[in-house]
C-alpha positions in Angstrom: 0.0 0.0 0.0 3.2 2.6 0.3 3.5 2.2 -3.2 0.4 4.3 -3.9 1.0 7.0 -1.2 1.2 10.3 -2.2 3.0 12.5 -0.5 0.3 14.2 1.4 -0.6 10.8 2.6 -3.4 10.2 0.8 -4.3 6.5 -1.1 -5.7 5.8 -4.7 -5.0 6.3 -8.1 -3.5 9.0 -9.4 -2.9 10.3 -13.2 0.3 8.8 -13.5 -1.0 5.0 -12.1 -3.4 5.2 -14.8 -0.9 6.3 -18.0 0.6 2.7 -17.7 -1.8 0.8 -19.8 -1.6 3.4 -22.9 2.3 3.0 -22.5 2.3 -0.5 -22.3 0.5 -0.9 -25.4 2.6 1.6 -27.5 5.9 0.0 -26.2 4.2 -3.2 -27.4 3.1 -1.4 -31.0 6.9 0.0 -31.2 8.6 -3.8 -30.4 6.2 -5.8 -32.7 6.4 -2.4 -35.6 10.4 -3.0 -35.1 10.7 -6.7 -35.7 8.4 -6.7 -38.3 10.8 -3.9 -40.3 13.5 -5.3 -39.7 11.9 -8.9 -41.3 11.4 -7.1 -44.1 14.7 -5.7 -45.0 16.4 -9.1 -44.9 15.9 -10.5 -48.0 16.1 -14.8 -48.0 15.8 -15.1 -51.6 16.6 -12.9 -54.0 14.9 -13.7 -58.0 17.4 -12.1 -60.8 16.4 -13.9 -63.3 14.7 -10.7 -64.8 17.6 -8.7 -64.4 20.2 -11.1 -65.6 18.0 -11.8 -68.7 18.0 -7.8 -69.2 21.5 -7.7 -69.6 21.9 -11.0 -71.5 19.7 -9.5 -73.8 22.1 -6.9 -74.1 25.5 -8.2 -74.8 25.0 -9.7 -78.6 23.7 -6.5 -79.2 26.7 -4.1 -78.0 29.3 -6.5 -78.1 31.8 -6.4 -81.0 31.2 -10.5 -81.1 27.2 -10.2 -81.0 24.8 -10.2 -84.3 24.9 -6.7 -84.5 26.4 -4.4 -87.7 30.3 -3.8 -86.3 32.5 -1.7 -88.7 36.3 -3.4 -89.0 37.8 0.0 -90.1 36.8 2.2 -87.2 36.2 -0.2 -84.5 32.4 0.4 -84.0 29.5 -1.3 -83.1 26.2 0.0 -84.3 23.6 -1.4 -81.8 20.2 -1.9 -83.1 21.3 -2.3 -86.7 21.2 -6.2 -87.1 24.0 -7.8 -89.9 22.2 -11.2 -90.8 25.0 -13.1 -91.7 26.5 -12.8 -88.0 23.0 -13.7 -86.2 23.4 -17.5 -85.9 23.7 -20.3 -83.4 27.4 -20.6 -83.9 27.8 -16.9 -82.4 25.4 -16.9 -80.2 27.5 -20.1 -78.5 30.7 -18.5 -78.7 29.6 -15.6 -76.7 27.5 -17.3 -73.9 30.2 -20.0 -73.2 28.9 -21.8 -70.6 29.5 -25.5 -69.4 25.8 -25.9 -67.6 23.7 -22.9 -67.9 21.1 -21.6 -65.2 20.2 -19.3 -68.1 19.2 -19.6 -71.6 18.3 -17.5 -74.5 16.6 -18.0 -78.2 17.0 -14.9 -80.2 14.3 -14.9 -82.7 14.7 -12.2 -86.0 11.4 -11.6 -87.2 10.8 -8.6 -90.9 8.0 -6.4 -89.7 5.0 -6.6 -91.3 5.3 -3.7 -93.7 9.0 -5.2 -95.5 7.1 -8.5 -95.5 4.4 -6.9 -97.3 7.1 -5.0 -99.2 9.3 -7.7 -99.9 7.7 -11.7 -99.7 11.0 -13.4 -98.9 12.9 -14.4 -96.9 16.5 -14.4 -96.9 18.2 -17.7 -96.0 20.9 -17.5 -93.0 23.2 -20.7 -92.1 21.9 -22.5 -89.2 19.3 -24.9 -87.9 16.0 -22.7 -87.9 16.1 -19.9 -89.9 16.5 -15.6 -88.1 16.7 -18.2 -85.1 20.0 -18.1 -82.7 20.4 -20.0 -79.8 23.2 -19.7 -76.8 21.9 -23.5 -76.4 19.7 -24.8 -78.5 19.9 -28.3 -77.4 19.0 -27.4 -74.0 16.3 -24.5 -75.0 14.7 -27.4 -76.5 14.4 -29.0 -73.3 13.6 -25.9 -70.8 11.3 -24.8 -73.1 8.0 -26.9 -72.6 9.1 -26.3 -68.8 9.0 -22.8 -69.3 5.5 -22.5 -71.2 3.5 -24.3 -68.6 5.2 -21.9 -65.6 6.9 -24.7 -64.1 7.6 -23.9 -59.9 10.0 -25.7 -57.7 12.6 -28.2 -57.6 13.4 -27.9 -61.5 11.0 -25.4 -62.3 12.0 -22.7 -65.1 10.8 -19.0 -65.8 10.8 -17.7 -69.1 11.2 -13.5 -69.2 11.0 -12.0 -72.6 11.6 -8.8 -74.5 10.8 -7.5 -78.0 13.1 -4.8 -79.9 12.4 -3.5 -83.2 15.9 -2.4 -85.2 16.9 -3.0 -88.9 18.8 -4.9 -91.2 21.9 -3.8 -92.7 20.3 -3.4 -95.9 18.0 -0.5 -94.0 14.5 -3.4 -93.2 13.0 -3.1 -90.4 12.7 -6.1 -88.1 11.4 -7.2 -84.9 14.2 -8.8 -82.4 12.2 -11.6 -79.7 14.2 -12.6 -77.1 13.4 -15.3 -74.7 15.7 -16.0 -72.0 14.3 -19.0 -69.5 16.0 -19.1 -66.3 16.4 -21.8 -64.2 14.2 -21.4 -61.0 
């Protein structure tokens, strides 16, 4: 009973006997708030596959090696402007050299509808599918029907795509699919 003396000797509750119940329950709000952040901000898993197949997408494109037009004289690359004899499998493999791949791409050339309309061929290029390049075609083949279904999990794979228009050498526009398929 001392406890709840006041100093003029009186007993009962006072204002500040009563303030302990709203600042119980805001310490509480404050602790739980707190974990709950801090949960948050560490991450467990973390999915690139978007990313990486961004910048995947990117190299044959900029790189002297890739399918696009590259001047021998100067030294330059000229992104966006597509030389069809240099868009194959072939290349495709000798840029992506990889032993097992968690991550792999079909690059698909496709003549926009007006130089289709225009023109009503198709020019031939040297590899297994026609405008079709692979940086693994024999495993493509496999991830792919994986891929289509959205296949979760142990084994599963996620496909992430991305359509650029450019041109040909010869000045046609085309359409440049790319399908990377990651492994999950």
């Amino acid at each position: 009973m001392g406890m709840f003396r006041s100093k003029k000797g009186s007993s009962g509750t006072g204002e500040e006997e009563v303030y302990w119940i709203p600042k119980m329950i805001f310490t509480i709000a404050v602790a739980s708030l707190t974990f709950f952040i801090i949960k948050a901000f560490i991450a467990t898993t973390v999915n690139v596959g978007g990313l990486e197949s961004a910048l995947l997408t990117n190299l044959p494109q900029f790189s002297k090696d890739g399918f696009s037009k590259f001047d021998d004289k100067t030294g330059r690359v000229y992104p966006g402007v597509v030389d069809e004899p240099r868009f194959t499998t072939a290349r495709m493999e000798r840029i992506f050299k990889m032993k097992k791949p968690l991550i792999i791409g079909r690059f698909v050339l496709n003549q926009t509808a007006m130089d289709y309309m225009q023109n009503r061929q198709q020019v031939k290029v040297a590899c297994a599918e026609p405008r079709v390049a692979c940086t693994d075609s024999e495993r493509y083949r496999i991830w792919q029907p994986i891929a289509q279904v959205r296949g979760k999990g142990e084994g599963g794979k996620t496909p992430y795509s991305e359509v650029r228009y450019a041109t040909l050498a010869n000045g046609k526009g085309v359409v440049v699919e790319t399908v990377f398929i990651a492994s999950n």
